[in-house]
C-alpha positions in Angstrom: 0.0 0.0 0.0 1.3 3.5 -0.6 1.4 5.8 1.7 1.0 9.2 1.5 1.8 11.6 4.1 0.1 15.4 4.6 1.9 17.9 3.9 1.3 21.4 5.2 2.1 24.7 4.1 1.6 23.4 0.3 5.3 23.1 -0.3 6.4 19.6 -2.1 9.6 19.0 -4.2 10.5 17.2 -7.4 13.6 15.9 -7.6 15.8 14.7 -11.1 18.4 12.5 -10.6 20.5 9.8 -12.8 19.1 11.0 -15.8 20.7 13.8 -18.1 24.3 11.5 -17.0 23.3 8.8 -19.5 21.6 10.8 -21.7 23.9 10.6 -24.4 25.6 7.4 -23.9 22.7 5.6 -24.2 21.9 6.5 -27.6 21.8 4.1 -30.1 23.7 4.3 -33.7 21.5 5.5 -36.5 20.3 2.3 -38.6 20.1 2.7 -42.2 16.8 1.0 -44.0 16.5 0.5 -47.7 14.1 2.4 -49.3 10.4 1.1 -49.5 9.7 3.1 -52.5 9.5 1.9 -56.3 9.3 3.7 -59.1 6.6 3.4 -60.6 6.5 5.9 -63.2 9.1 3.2 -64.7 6.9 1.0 -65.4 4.9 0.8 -68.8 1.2 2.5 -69.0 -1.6 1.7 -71.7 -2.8 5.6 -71.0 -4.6 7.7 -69.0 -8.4 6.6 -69.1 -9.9 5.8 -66.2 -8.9 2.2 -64.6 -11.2 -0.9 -64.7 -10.4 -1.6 -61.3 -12.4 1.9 -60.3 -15.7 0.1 -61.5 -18.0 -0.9 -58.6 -18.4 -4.6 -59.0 -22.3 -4.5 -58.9 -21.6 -2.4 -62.3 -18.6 -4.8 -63.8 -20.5 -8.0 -63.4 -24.3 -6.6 -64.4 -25.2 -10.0 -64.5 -28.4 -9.9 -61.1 -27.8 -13.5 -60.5 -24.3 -13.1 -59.8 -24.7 -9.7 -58.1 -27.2 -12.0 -55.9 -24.4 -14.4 -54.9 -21.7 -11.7 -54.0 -24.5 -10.1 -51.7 -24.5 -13.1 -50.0 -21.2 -14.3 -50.1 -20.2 -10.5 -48.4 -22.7 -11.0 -45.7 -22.5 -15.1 -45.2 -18.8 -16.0 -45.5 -16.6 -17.2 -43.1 -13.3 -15.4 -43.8 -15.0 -12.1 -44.4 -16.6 -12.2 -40.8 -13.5 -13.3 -39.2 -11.1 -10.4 -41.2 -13.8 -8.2 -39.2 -13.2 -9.5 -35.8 -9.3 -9.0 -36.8 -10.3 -5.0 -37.4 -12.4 -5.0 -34.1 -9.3 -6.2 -32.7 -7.2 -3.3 -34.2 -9.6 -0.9 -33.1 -9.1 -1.9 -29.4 -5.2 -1.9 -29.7 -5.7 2.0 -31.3 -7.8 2.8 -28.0 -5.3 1.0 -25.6 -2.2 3.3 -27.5 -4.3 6.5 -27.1 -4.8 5.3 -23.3 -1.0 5.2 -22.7 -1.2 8.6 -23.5 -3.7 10.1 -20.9 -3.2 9.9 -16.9 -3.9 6.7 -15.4 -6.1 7.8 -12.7 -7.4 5.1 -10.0 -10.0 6.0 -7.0 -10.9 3.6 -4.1 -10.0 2.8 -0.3 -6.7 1.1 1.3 -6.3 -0.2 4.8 -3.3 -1.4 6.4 -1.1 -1.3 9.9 2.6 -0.4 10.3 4.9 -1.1 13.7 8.4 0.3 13.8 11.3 -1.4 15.9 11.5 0.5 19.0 15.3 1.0 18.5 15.0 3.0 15.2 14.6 6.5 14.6 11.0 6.3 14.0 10.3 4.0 16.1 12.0 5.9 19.1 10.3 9.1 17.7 6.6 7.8 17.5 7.1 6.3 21.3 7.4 9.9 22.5 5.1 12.2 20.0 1.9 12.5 20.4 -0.6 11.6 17.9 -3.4 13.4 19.3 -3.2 15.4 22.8 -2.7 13.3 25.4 -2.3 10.2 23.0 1.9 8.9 21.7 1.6 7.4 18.4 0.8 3.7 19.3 2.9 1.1 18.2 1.1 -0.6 15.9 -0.1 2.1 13.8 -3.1 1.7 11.4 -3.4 3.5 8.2 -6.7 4.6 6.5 -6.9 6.1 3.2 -10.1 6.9 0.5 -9.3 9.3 -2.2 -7.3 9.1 -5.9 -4.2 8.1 -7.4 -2.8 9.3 -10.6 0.6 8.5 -12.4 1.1 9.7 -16.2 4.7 9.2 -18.3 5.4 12.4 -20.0 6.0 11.6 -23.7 9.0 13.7 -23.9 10.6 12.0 -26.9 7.3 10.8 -29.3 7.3 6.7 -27.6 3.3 6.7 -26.9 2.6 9.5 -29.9 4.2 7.0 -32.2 3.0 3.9 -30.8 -0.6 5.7 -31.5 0.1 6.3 -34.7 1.4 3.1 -35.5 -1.8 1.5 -34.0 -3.8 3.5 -36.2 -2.3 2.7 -39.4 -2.2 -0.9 -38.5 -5.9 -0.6 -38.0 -6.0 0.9 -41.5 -3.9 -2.1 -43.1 -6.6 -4.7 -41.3 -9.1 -2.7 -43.4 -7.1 -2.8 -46.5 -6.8 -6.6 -45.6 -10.0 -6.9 -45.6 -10.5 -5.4 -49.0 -8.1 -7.4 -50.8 -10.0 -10.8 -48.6 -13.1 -9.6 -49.9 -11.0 -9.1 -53.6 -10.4 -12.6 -53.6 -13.7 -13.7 -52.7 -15.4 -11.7 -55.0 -13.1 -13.3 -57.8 -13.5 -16.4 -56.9 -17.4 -16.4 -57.3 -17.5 -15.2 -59.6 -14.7 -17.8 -61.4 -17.0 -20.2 -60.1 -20.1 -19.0 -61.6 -18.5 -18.9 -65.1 -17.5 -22.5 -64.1 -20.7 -23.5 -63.8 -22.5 -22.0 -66.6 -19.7 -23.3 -68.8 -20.9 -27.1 -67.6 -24.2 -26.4 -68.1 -23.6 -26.0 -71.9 -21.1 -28.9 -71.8 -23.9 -30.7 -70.8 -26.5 -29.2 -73.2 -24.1 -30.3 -76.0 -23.2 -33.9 -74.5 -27.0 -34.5 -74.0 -27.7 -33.3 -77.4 -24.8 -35.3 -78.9 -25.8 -38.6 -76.8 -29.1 -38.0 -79.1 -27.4 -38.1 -82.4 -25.2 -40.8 -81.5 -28.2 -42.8 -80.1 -30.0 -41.8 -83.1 -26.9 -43.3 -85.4 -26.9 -46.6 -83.4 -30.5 -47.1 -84.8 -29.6 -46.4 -88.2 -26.9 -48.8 -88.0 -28.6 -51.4 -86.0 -31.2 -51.1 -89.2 -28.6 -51.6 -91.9 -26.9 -54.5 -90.2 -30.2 -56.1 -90.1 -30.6 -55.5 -94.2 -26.7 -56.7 -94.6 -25.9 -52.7 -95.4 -23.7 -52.9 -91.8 -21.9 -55.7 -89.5 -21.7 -56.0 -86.1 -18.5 -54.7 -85.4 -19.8 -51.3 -86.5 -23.1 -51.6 -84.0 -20.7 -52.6 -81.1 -18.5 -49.5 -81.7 -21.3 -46.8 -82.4 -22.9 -48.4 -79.2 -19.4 -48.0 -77.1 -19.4 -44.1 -78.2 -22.9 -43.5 -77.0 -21.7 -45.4 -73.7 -18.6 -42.9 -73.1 -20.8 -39.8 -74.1 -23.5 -41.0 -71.3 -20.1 -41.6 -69.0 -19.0 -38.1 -70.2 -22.7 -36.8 -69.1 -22.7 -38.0 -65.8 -19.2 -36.8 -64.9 -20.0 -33.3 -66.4 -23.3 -33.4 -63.9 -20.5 -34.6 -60.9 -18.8 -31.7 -61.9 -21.4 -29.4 -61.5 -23.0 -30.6 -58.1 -19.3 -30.0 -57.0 -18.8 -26.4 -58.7 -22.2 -25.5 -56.8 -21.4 -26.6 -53.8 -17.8 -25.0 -53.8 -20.0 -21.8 -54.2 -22.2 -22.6 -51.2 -19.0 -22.5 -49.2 -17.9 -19.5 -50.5 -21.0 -18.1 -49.4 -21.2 -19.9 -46.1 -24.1 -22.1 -46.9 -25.4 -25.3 -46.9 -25.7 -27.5 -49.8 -28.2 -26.4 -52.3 -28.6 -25.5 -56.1 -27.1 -22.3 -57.4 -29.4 -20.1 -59.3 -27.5 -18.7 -62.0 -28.6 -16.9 -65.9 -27.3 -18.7 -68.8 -28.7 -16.6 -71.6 -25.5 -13.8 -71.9 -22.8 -16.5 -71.0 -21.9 -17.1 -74.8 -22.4 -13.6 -76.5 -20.9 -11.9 -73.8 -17.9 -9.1 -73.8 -15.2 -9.1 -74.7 -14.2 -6.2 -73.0 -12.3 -3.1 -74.2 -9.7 -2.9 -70.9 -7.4 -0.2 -70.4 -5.3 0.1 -67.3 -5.2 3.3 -67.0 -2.1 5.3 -65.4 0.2 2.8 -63.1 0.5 4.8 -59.7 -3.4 4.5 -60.0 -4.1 1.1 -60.4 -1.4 0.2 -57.6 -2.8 2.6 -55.3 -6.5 1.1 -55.9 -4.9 -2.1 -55.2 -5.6 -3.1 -51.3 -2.6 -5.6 -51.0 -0.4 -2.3 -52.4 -2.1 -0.6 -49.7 -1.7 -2.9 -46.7 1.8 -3.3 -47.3 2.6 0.3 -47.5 0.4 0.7 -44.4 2.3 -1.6 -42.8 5.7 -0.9 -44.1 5.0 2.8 -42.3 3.7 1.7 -38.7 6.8 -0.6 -38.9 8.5 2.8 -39.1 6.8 4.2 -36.3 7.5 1.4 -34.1 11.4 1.7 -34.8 10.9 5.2 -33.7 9.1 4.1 -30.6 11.8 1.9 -29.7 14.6 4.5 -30.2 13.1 6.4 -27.8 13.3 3.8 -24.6 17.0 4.6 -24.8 16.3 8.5 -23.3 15.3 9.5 -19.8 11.7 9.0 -19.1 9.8 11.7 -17.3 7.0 9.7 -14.6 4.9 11.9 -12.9 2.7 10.5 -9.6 0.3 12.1 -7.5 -3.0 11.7 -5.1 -5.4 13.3 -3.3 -7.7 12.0 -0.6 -7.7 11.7 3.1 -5.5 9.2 5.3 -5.8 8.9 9.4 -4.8 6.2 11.7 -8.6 6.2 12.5 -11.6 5.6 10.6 -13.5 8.6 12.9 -11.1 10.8 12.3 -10.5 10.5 8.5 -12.8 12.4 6.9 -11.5 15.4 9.1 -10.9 18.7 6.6 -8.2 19.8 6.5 -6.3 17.4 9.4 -6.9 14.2 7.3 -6.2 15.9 4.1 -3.5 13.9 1.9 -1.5 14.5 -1.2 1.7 13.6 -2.9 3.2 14.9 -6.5 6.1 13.7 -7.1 8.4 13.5 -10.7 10.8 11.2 -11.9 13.3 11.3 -14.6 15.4 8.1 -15.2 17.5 6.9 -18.0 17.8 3.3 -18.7 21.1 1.7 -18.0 21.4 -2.0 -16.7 18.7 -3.1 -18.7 19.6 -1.9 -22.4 20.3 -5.0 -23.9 16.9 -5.7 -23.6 15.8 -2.3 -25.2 18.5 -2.9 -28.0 17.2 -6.5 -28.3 13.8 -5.0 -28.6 15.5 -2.0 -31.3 17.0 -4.6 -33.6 14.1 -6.8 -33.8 12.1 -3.6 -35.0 14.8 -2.5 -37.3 14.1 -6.5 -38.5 10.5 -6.2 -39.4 11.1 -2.8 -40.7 13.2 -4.1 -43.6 11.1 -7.0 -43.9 8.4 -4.9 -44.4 9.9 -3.2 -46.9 10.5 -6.2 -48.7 6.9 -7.2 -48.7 6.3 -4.2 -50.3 8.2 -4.2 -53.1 7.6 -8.3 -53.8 3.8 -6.9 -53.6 4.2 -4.4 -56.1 6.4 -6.5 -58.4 3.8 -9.4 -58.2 0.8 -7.6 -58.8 1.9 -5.9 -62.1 3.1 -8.8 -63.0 -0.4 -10.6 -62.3 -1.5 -8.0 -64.2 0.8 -8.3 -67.6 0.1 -11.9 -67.6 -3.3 -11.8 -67.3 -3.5 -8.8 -70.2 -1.6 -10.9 -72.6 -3.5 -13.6 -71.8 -6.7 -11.3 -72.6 -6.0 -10.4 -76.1 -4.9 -14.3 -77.0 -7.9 -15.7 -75.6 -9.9 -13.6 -78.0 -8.0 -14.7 -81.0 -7.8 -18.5 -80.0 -11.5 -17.7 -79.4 -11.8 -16.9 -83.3 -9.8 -20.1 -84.6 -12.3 -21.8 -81.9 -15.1 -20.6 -83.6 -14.1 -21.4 -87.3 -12.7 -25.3 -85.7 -16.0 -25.7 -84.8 -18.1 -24.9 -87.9 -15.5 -26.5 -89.6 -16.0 -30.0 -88.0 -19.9 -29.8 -87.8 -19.6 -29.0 -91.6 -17.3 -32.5 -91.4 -20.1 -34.3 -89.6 -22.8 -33.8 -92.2 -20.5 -34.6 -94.9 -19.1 -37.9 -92.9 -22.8 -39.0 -92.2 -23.5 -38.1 -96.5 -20.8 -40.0 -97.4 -21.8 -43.0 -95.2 -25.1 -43.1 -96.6 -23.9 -43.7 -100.1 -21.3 -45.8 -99.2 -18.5 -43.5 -99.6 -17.3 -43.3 -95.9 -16.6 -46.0 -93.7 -18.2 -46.0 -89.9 -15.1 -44.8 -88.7 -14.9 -41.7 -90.3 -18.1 -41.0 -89.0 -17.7 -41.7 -85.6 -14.2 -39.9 -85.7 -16.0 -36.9 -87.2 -18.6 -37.1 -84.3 -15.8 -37.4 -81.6 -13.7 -33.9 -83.0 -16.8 -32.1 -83.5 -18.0 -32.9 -79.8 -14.2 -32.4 -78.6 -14.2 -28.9 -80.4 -17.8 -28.0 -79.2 -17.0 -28.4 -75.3 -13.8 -26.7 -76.1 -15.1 -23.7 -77.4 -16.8 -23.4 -74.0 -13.9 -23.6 -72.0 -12.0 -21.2 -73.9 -15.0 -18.5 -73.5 -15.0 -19.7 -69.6 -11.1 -18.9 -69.9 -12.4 -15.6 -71.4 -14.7 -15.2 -68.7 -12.0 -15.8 -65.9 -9.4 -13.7 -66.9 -11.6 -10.8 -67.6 -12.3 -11.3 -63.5 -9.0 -11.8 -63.1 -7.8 -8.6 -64.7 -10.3 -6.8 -62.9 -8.7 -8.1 -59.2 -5.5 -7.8 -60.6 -6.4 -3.7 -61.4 -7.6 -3.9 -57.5 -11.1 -4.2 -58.5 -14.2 -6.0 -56.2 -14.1 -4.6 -52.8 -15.9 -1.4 -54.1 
């Protein structure tokens, strides 16, 4: 229990000691950090319009079905709810830094008893004053105090200011965290929609291909039975109707699985995805322009987090530097204190209070502040590395998936031509069988490329699809 004894006349002292001799010594040497900066004005620009990434997803998707699922998937999913608990908990470390720089001030009661030897100056003292007239100090003395205590650190050198600060742009960087979490997500919804509509017109065309062959199979099952076909050619146009219907019920696998992968996404149970098929084919391409560099970066949260981060490690360094100088502690209370409950309430005999200051300087203990420096200086530079292996792999996310843009669309054309060739193969093949001119091979090989170029041509408009999204995360676009 501290004690605090009254003082009269209002006269009180504060007394510096230890401090300004260390002062100097126990500065540390100034530690040199690479740069965090890149230049970005180095790297190459397809002009000055305005950036994809700046659209709001609700407008760079348009499709209400998918808008539907990213509603949900923003309010239902997992890692979006707990990246919100991890900014709740920045929040409360930003409150606890701006308490460190505030007086702690405590109120409340403290009790306790006290005996002195008799063979020391206080005890000798106390055995022959009187406490009150006609009553000596008795030996074992209680002690009664109610009132308040205070202590505050004076932040001489910027230690709590800069801890603050680096609290606050932490709590930033969890926000820009979340952004880039909720970047992905969106992304990855839609990748997964595309996924899905693509396998629903896989299936449309194994379903409608399973008809033709089935359709053939009857044809030839006819002509063996007039001599015009054998059996070998029934047994082989029956296996290809058999792998199509094996084709068909992996393809419907496929899809319970891509709808399900959504439902976790979105932090639901099992169930079937509602999604609009009628502008999967015809849709885009888009015309995409980056815009200017430093804008797209800056729009990117990852870009942001890191730099957030790469400047609260800063601040901490700074922090840290500045446990080497004197601290300045100030302490203080006010209340009343008597060695009797009766009497302490007693204006102004009972009255009680104590100010003191003190400025010390660290000195057995700095190899713990300079442990505490160098791992600082540590995740400074580390920080700094993050930052530049973030901007470095998100233009480089970005050039890829460009150039992978503007090829898609022309394999998208030889696609298109593959396909109307073959089908234009298929008519002739089943022609030329007819008269007698083809064998049942060629047909069913013509049957088997056109299918085989049909589903393709889907999954090189799904490949569209996903790197359009991806281009648009890549430009920092989706948390809007």
């Amino acid at each position: 229990m501290q004690r605090f004894f009254l003082i009269k006349n209002g006269s009180w002292a504060v007394v510096f000691a230890c401090g300004i001799v260390c002062f100097v010594s126990c500065i540390p040497n100034k530690v040199t950090t690479p740069s965090h900066h890149v230049n970005l004005t180095s790297l190459p620009s397809s002009g000055d319009s305005i950036a994809v990434g700046q659209i709001p997803w609700k407008v760079f998707y348009g499709d209400v079905m998918l808008t539907t699922l990213i509603d949900s998937l923003l309010v239902g999913n997992l890692d979006a709810k707990i990246a919100l608990q991890r900014i709740e908990r920045a929040k409360a470390g930003l409150r606890f830094a701006k308490g460190t720089l505030i007086p702690t001030v405590a109120g409340g009661t403290a009790t306790g008893v006290r005996r002195f030897g008799l063979y020391t100056m206080d005890g000798a003292g106390n055995a022959t004053t009187d406490i009150l007239p006609g009553q000596t100090v008795p030996t074992n003395l209680p002690d009664y105090f109610v009132g308040f205590q205070a202590s505050w650190e004076a932040d001489i050198w910027g230690k709590l200011r800069n801890r603050k600060r680096g609290a606050y742009l932490r709590l930033l960087a969890t926000q820009e965290a979340k952004n880039w979490l909720v970047t992905n997500l969106v992304a990855e919804v839609a990748n997964q929609y595309y996924q899905l509509l693509a396998l629903d017109f896989e299936l449309d065309i194994v379903i409608e291909n399973a008809e033709i062959q089935k359709n053939a199979l009857e044809i030839v099952m006819v002509q063996k039975e007039t001599g015009a076909s054998n059996e070998l050619a029934v047994n082989q146009f029956r296996a290809q109707l058999l792998n199509t219907k094996a084709l068909e019920l992996e393809i419907r696998q496929r899809i319970t699985e891509t709808e399900n992968t959504i439902n976790i996404l979105l932090g639901r149970p099992p169930q079937p995805v509602a999604r609009n098929r009628q502008d999967f084919l015809g849709a885009f391409p888009l015309q995409l322009s980056i815009g200017n560099i430093p804008a797209w970066l800056e729009n990117r949260p990852d870009v942001k987090q890191a730099e957030l981060e790469l400047l609260a490690n800063g601040l901490e360094v700074k922090s840290v530097r500045a446990m080497f100088y004197p601290s300045l502690l100030v302490n203080g209370g006010l209340g009343f204190q008597a060695f009797q409950t009766d009497l302490l309430l007693k204006n102004p005999q009972s009255l009680a209070f104590l100010l003191t200051g003190n400025f010390f300087s660290p000195i057995l203990n700095r190899s713990q502040i300079k442990a505490e420096y160098q791992a600082a200086i540590a995740a400074q530079i580390e920080a700094v590395y993050q930052y530049r292996k973030t901007v470095i792999t998100g233009y480089t996310e970005l050039v890829n998936q460009l150039a992978n843009y503007e090829r898609l669309i022309k394999i998208t054309e030889y696609n298109q031509d593959e396909v109307r060739f073959l089908q234009t193969a298929v008519d002739n093949a089943n022609e030329l069988y007819r008269t007698g001119r083809a064998t049942y091979l060629e047909v069913l090989l013509a049957q088997r490329n056109a299918l085989e170029a049909r589903i393709a041509s889907i999954e090189v408009k799904r490949r569209q699809l996903t790197c359009r999204v991806n281009v648009y995360k890549a430009l920092g676009g989706g948390w809007k």
